[in-house]
mmCIF file as Biopython writes it, N, C-alpha, C and O atoms, coordinates in Angstrom:
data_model
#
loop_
_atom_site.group_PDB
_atom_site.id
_atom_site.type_symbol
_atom_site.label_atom_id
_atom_site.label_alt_id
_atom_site.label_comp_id
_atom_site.label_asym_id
_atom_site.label_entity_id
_atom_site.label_seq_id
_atom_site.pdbx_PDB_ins_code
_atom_site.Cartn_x
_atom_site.Cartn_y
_atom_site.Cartn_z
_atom_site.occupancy
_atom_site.B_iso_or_equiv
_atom_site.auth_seq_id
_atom_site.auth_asym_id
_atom_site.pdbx_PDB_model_num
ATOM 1   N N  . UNK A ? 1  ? 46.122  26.320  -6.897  1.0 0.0 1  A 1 
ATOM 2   C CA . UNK A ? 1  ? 45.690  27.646  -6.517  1.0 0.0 1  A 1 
ATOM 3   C C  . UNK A ? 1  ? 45.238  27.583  -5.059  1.0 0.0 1  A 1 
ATOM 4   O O  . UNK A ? 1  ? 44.720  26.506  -4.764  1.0 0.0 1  A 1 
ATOM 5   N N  . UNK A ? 2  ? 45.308  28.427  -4.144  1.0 0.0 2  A 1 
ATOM 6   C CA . UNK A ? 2  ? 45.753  28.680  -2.505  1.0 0.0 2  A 1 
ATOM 7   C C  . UNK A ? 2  ? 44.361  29.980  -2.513  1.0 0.0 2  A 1 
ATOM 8   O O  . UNK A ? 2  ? 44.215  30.990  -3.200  1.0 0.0 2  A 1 
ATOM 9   N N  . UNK A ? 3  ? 43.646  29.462  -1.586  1.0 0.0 3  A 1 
ATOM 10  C CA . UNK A ? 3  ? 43.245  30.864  -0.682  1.0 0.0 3  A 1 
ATOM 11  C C  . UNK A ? 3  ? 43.666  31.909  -0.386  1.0 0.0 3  A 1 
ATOM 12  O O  . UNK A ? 3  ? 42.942  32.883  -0.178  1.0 0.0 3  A 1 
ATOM 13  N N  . UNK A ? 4  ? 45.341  31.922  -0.282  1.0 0.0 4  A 1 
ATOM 14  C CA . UNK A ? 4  ? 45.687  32.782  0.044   1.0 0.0 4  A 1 
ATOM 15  C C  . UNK A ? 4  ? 46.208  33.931  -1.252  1.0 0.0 4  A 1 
ATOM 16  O O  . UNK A ? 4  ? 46.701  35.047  -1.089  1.0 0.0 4  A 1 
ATOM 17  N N  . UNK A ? 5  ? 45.871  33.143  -2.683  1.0 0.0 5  A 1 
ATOM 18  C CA . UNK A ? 5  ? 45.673  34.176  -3.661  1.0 0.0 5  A 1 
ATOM 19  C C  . UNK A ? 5  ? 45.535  35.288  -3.752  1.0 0.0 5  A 1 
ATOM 20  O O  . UNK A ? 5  ? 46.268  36.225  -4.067  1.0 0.0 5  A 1 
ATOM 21  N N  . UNK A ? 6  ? 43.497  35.070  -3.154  1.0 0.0 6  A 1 
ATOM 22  C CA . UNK A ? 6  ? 42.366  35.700  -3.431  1.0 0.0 6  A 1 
ATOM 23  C C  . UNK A ? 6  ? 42.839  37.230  -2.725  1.0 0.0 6  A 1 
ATOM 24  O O  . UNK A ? 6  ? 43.248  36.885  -1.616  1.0 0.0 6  A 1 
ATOM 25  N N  . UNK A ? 7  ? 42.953  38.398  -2.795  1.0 0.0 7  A 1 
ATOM 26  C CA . UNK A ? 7  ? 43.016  39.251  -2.090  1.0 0.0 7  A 1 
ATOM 27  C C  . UNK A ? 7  ? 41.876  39.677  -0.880  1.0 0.0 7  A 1 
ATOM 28  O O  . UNK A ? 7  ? 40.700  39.318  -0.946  1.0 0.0 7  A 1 
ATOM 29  N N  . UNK A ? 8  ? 42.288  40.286  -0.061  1.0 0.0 8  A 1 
ATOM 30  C CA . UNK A ? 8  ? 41.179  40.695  0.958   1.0 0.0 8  A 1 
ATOM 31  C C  . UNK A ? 8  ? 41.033  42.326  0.397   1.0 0.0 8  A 1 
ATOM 32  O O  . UNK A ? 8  ? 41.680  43.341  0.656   1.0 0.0 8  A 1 
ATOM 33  N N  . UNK A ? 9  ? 39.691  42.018  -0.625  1.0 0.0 9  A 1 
ATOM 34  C CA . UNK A ? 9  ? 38.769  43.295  -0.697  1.0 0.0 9  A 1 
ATOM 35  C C  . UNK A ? 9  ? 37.584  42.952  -1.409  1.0 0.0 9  A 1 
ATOM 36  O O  . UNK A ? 9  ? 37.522  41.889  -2.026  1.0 0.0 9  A 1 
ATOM 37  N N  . UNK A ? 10 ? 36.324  44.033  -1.368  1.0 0.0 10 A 1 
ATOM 38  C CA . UNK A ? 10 ? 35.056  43.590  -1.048  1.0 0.0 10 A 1 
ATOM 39  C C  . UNK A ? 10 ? 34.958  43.266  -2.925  1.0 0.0 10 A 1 
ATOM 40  O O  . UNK A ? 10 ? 34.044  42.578  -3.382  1.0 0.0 10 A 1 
ATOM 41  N N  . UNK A ? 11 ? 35.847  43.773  -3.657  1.0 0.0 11 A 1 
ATOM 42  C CA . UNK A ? 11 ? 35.570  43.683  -5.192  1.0 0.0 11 A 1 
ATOM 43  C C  . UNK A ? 11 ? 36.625  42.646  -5.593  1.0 0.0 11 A 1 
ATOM 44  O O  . UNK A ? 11 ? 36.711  42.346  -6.784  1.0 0.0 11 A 1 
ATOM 45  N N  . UNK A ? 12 ? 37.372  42.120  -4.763  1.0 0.0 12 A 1 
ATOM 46  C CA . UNK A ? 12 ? 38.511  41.435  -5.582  1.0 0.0 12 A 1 
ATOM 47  C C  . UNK A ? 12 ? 38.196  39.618  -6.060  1.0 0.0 12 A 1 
ATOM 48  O O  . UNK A ? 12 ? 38.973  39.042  -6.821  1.0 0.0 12 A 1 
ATOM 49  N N  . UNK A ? 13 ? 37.249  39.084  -5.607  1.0 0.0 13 A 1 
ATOM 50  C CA . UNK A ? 13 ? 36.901  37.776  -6.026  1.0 0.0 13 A 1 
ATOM 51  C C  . UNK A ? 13 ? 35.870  37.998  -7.123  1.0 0.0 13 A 1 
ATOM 52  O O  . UNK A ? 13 ? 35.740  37.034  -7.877  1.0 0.0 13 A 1 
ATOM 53  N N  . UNK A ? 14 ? 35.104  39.066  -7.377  1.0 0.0 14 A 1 
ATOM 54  C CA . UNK A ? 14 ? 34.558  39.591  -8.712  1.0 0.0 14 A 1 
ATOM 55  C C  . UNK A ? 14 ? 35.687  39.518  -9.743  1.0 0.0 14 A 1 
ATOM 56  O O  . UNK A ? 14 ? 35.676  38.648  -10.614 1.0 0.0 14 A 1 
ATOM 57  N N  . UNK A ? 15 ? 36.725  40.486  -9.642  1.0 0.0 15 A 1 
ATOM 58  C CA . UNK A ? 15 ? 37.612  40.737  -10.816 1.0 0.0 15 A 1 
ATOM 59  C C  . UNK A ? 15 ? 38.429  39.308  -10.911 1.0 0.0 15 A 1 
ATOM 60  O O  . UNK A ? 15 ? 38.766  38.930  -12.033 1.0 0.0 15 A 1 
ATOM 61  N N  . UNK A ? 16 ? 38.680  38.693  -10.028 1.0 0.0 16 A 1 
ATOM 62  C CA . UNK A ? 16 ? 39.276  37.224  -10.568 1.0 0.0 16 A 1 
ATOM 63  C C  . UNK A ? 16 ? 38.430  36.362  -11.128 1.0 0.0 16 A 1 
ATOM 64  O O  . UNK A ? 16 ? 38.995  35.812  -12.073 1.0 0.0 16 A 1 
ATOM 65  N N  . UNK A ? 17 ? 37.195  35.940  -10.966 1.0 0.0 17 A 1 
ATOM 66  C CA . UNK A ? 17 ? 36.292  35.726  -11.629 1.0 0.0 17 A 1 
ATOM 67  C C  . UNK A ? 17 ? 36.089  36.353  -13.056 1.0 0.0 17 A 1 
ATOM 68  O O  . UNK A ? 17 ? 35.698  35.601  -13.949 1.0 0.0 17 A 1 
ATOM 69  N N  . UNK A ? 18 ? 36.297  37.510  -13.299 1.0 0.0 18 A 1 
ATOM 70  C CA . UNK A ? 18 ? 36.050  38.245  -14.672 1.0 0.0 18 A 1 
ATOM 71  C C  . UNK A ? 18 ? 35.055  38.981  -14.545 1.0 0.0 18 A 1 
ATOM 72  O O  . UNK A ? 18 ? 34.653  39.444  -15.612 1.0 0.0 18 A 1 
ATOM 73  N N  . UNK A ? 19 ? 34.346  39.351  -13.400 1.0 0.0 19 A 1 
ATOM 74  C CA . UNK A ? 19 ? 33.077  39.821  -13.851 1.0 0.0 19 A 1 
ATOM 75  C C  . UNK A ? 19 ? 33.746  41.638  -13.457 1.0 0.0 19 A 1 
ATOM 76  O O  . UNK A ? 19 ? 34.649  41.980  -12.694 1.0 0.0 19 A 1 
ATOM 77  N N  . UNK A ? 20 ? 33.063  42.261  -14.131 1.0 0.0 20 A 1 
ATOM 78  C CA . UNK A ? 20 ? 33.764  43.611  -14.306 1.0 0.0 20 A 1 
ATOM 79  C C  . UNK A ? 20 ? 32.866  44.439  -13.864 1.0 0.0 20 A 1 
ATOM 80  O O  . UNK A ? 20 ? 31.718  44.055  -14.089 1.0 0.0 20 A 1 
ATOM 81  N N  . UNK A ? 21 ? 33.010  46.015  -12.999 1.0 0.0 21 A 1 
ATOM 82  C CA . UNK A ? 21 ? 32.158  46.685  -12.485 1.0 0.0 21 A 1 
ATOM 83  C C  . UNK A ? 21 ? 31.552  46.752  -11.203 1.0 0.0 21 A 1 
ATOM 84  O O  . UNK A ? 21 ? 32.367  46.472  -10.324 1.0 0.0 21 A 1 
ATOM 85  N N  . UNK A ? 22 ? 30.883  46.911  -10.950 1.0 0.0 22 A 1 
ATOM 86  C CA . UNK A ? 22 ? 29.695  47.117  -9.614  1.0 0.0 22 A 1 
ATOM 87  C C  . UNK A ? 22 ? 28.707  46.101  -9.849  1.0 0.0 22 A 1 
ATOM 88  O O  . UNK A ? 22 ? 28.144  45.768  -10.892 1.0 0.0 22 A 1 
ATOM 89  N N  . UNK A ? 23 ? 28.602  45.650  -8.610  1.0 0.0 23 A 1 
ATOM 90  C CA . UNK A ? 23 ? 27.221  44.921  -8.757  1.0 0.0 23 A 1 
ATOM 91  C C  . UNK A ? 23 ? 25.570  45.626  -8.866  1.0 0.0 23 A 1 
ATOM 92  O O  . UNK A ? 23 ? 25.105  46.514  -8.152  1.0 0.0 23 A 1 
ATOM 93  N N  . UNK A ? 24 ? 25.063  45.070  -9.737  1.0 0.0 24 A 1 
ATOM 94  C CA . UNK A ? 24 ? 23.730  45.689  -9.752  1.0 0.0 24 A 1 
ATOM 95  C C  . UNK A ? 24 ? 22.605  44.937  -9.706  1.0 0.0 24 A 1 
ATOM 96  O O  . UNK A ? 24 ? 22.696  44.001  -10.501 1.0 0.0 24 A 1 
ATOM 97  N N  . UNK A ? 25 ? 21.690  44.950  -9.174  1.0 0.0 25 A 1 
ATOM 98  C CA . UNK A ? 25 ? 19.928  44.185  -9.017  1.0 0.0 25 A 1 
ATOM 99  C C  . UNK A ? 25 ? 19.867  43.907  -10.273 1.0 0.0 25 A 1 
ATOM 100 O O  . UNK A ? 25 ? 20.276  44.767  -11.052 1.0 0.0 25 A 1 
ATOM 101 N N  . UNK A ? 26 ? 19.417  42.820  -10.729 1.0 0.0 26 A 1 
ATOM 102 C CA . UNK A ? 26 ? 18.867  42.192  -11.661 1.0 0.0 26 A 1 
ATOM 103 C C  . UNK A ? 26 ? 17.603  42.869  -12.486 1.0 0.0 26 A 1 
ATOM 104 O O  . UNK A ? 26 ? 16.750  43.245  -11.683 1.0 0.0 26 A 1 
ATOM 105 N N  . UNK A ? 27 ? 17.307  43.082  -13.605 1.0 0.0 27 A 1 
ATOM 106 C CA . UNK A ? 27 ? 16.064  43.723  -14.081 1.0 0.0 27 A 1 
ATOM 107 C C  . UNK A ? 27 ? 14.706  42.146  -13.468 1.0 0.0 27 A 1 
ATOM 108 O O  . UNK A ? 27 ? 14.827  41.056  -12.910 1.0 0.0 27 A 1 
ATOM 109 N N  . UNK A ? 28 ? 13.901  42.734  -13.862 1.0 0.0 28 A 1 
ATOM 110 C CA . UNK A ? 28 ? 12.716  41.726  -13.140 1.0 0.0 28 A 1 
ATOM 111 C C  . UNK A ? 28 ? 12.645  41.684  -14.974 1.0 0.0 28 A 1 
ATOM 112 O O  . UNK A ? 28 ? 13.119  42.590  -15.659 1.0 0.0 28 A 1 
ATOM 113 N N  . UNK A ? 29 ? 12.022  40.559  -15.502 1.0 0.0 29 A 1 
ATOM 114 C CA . UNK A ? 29 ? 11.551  40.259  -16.706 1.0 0.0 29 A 1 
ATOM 115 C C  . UNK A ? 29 ? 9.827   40.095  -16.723 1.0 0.0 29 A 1 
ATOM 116 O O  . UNK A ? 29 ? 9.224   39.440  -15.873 1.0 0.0 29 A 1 
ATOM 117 N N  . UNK A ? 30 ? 9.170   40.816  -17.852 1.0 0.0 30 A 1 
ATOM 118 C CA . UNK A ? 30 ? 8.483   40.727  -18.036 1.0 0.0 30 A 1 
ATOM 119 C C  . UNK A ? 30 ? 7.551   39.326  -18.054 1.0 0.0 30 A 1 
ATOM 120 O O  . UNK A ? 30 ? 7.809   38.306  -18.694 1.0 0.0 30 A 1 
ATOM 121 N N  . UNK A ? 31 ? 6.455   39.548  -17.218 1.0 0.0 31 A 1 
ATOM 122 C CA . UNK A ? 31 ? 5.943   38.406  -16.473 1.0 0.0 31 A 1 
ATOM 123 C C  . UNK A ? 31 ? 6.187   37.655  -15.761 1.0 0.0 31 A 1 
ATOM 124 O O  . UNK A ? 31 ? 5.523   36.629  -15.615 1.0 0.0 31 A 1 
ATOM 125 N N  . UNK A ? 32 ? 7.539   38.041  -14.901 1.0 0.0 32 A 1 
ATOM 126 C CA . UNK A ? 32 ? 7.828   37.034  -14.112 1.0 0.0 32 A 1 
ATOM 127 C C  . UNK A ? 32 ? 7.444   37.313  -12.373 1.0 0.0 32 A 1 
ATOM 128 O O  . UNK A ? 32 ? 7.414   38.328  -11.678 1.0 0.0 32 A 1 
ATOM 129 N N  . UNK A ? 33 ? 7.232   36.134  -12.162 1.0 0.0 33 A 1 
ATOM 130 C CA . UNK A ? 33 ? 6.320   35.728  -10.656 1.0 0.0 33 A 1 
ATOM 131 C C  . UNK A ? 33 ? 6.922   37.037  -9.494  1.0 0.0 33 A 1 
ATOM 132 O O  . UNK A ? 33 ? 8.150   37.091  -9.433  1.0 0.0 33 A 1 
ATOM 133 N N  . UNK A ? 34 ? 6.525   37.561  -9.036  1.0 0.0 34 A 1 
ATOM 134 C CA . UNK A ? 34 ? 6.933   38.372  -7.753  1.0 0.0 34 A 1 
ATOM 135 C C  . UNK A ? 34 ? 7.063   37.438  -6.391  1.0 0.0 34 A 1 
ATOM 136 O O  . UNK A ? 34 ? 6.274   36.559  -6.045  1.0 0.0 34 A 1 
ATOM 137 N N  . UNK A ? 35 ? 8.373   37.896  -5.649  1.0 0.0 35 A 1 
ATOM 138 C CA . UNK A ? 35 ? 9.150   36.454  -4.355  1.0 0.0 35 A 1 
ATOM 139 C C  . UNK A ? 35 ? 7.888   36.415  -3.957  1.0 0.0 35 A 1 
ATOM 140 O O  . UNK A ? 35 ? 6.793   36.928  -4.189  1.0 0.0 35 A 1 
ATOM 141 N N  . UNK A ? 36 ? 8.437   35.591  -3.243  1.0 0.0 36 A 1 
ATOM 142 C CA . UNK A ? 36 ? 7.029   35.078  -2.092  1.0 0.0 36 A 1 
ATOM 143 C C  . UNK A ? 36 ? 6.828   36.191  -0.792  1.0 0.0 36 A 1 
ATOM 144 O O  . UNK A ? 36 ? 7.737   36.704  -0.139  1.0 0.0 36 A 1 
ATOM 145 N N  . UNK A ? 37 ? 5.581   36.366  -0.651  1.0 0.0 37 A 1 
ATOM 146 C CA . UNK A ? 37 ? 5.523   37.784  0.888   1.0 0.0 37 A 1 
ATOM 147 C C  . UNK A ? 37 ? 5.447   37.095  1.782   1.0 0.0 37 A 1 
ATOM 148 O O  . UNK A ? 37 ? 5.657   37.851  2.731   1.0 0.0 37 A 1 
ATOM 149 N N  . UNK A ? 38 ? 5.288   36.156  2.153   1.0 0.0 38 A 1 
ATOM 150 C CA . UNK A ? 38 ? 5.050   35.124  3.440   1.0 0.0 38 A 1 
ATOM 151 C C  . UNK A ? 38 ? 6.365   34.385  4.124   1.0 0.0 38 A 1 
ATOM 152 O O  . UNK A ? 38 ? 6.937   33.574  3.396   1.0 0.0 38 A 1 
ATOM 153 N N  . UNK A ? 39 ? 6.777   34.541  5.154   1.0 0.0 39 A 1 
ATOM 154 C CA . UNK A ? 39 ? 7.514   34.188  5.916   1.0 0.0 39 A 1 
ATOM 155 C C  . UNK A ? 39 ? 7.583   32.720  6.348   1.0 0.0 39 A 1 
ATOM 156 O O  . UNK A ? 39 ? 6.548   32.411  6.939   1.0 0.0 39 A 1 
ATOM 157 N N  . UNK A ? 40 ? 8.648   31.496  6.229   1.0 0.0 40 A 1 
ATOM 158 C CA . UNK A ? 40 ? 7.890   30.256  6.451   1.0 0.0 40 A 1 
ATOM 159 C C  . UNK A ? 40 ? 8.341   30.064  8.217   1.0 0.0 40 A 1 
ATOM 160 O O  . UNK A ? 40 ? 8.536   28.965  8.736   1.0 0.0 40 A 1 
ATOM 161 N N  . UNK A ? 41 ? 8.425   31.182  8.826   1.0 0.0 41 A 1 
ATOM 162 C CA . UNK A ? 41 ? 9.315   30.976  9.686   1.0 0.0 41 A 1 
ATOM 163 C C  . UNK A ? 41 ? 8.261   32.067  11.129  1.0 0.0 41 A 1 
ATOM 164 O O  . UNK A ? 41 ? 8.520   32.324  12.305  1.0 0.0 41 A 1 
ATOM 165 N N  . UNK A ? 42 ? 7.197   32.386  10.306  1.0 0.0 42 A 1 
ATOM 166 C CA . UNK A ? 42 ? 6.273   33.403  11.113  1.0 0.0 42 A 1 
ATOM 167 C C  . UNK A ? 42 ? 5.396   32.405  10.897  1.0 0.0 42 A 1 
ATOM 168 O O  . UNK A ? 42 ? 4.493   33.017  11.468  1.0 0.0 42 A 1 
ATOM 169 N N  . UNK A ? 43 ? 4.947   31.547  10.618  1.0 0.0 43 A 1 
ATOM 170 C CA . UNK A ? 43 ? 3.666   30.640  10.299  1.0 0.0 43 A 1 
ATOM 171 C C  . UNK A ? 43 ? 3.338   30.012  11.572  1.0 0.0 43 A 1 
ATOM 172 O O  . UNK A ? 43 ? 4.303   29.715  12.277  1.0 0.0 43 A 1 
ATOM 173 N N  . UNK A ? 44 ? 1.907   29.690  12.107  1.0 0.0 44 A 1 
ATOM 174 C CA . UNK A ? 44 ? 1.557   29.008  12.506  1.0 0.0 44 A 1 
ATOM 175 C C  . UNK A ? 44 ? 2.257   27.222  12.603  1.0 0.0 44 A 1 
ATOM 176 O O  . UNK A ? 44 ? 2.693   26.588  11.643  1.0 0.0 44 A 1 
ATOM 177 N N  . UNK A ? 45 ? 2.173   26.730  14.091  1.0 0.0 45 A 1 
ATOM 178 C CA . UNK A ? 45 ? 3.014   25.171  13.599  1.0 0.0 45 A 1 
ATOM 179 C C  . UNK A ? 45 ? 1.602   24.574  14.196  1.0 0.0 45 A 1 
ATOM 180 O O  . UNK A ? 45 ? 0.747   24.929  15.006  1.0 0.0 45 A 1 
ATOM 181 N N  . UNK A ? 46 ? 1.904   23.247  13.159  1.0 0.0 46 A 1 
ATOM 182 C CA . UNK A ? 46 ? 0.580   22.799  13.140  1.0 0.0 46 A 1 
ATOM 183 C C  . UNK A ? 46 ? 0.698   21.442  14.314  1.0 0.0 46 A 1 
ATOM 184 O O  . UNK A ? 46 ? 1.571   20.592  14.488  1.0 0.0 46 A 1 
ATOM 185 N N  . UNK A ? 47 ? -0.800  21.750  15.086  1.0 0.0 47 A 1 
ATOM 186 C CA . UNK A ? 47 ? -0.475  21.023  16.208  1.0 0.0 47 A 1 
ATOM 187 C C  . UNK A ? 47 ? -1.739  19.562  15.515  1.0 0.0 47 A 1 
ATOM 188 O O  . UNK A ? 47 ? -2.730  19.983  14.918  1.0 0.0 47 A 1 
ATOM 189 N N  . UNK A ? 48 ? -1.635  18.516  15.612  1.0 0.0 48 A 1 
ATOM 190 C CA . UNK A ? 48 ? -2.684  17.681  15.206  1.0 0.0 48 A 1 
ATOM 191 C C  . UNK A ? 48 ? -3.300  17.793  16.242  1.0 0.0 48 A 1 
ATOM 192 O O  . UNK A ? 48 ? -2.956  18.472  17.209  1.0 0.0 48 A 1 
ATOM 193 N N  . UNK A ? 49 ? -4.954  16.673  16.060  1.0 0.0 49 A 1 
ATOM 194 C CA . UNK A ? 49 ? -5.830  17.119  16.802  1.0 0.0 49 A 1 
ATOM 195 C C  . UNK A ? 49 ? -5.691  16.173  17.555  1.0 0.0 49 A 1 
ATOM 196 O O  . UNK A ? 49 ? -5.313  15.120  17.043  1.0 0.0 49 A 1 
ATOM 197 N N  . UNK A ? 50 ? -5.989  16.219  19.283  1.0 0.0 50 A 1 
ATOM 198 C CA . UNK A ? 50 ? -5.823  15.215  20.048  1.0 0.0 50 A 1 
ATOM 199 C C  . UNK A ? 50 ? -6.804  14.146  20.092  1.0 0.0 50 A 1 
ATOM 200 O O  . UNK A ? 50 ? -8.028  14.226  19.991  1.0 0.0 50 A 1 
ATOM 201 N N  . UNK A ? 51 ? -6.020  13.075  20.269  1.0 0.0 51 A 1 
ATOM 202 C CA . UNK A ? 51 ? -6.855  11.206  19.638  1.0 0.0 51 A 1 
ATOM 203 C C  . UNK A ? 51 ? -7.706  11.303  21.292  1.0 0.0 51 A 1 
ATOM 204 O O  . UNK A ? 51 ? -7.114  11.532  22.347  1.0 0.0 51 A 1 
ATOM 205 N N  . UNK A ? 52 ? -8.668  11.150  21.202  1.0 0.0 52 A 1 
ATOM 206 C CA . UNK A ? 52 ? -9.543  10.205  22.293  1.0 0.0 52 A 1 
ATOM 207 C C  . UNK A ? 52 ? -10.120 9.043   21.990  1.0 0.0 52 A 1 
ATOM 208 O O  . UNK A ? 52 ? -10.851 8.890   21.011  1.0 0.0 52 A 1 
ATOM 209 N N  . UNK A ? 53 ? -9.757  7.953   23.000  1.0 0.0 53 A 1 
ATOM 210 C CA . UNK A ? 53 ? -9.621  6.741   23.316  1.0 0.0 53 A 1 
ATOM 211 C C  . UNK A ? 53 ? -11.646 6.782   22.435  1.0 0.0 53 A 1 
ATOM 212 O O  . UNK A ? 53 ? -12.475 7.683   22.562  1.0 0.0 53 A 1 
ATOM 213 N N  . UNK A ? 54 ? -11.786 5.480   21.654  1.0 0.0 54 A 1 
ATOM 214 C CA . UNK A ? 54 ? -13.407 5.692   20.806  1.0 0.0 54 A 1 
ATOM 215 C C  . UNK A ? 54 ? -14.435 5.554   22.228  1.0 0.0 54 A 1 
ATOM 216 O O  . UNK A ? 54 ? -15.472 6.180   22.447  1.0 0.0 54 A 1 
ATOM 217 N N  . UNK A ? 55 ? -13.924 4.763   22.886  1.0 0.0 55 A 1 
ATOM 218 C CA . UNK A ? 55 ? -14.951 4.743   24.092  1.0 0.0 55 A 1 
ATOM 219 C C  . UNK A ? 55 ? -14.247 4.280   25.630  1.0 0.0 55 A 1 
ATOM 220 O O  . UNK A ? 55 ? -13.171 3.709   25.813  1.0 0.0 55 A 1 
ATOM 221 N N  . UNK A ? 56 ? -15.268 4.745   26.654  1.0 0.0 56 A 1 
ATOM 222 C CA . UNK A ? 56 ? -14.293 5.033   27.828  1.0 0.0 56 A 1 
ATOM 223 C C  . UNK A ? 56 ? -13.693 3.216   28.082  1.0 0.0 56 A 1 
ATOM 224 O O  . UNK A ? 56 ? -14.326 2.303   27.552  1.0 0.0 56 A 1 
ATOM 225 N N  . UNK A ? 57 ? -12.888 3.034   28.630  1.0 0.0 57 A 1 
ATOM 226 C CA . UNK A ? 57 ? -12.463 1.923   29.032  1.0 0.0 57 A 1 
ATOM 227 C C  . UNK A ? 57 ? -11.494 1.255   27.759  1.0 0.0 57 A 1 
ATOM 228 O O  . UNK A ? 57 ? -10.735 0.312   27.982  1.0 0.0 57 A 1 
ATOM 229 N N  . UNK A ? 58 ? -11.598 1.721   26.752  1.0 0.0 58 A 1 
ATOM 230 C CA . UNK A ? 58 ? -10.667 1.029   25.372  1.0 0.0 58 A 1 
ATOM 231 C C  . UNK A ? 58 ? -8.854  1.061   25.753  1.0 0.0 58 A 1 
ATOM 232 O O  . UNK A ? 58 ? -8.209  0.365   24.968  1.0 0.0 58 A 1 
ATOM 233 N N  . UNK A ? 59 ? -8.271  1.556   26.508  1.0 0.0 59 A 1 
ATOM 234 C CA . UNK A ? 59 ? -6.924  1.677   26.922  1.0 0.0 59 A 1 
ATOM 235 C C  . UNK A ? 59 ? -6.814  0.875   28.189  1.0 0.0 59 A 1 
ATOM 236 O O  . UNK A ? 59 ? -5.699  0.577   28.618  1.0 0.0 59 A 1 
ATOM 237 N N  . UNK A ? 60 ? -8.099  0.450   28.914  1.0 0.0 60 A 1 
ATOM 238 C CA . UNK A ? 60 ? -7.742  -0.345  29.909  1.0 0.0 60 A 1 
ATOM 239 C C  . UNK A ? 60 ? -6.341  -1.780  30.258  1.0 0.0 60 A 1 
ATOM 240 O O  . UNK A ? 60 ? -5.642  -2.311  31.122  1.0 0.0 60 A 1 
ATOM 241 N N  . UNK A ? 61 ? -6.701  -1.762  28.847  1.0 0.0 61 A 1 
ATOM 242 C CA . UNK A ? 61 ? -5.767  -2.889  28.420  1.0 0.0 61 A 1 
ATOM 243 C C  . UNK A ? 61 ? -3.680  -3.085  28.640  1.0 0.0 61 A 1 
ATOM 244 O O  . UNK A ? 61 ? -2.816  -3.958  28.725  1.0 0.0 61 A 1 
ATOM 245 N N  . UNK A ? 62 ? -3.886  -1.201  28.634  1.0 0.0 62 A 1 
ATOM 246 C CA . UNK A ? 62 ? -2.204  -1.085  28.459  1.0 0.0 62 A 1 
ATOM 247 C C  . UNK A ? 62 ? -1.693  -0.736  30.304  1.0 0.0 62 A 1 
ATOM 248 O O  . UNK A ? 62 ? -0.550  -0.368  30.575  1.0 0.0 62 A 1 
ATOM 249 N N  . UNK A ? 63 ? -2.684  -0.924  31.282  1.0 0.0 63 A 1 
ATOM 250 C CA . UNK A ? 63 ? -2.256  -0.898  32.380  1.0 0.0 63 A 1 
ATOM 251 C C  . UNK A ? 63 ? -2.301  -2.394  33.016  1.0 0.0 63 A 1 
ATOM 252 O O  . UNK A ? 63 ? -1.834  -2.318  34.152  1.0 0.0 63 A 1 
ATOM 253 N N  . UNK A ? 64 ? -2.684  -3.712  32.710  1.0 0.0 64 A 1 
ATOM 254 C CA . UNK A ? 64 ? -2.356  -4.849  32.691  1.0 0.0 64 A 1 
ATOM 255 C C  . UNK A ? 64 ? -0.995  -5.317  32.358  1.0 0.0 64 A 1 
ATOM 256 O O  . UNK A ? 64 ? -0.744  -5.393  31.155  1.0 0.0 64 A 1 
ATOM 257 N N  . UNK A ? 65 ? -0.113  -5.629  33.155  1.0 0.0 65 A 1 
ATOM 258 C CA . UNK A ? 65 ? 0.786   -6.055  33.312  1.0 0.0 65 A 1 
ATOM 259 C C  . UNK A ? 65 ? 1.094   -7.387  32.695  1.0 0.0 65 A 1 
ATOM 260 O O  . UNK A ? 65 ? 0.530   -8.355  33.206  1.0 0.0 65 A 1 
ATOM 261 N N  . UNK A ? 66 ? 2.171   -7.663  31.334  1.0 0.0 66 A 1 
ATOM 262 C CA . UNK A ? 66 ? 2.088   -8.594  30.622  1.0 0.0 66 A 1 
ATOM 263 C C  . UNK A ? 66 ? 2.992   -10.020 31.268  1.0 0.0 66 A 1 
ATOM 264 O O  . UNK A ? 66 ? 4.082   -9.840  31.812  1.0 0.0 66 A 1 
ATOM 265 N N  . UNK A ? 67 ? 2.512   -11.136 31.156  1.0 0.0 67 A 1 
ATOM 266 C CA . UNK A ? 67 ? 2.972   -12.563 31.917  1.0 0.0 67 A 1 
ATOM 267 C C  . UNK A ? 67 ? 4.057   -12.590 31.103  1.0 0.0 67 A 1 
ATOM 268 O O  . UNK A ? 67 ? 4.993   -13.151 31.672  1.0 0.0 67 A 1 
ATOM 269 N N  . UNK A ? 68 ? 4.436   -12.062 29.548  1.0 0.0 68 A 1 
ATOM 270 C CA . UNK A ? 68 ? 5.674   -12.603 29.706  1.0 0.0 68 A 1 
ATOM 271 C C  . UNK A ? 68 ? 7.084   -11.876 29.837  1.0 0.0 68 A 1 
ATOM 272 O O  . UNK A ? 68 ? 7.194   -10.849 30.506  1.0 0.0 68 A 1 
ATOM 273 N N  . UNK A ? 69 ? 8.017   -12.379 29.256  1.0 0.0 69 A 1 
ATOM 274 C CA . UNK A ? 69 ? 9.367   -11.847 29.595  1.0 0.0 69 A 1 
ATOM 275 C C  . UNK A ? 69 ? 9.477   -10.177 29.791  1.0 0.0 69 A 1 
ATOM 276 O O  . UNK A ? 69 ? 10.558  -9.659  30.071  1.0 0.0 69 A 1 
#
């Protein structure tokens, strides 16, 4: 079976499938959860908090130039 089957129209991969009619929204079922309202894409990005060295002079170390290779 070829792609080029499938017809070009907005109902025709429904009816080859079998499913018959118009599409319609789903009923919501009793008790079930309502989507989520929050956007994960509007959120705040979380910045960590910046490290300071525990006391002044503790990094002195990484501007010493190492003897070997």
């Amino acid at each position: 079976m070829t792609i080029g089957r499938f017809a070009n129209g907005s109902d025709s991969k429904r009816r080859v499938m079998g499913l018959a009619g118009e599409w319609e929204r789903r009923q919501k079922l009793p008790g079930e959860a309502e989507p989520s309202a929050i956007s994960i894409w509007k959120q705040p990005v979380y910045k960590p908090p910046k490290m300071d060295a525990t006391r002044s002079g503790a990094n002195d170390h990484l501007n010493i130039r190492s003897k070997g290779t």
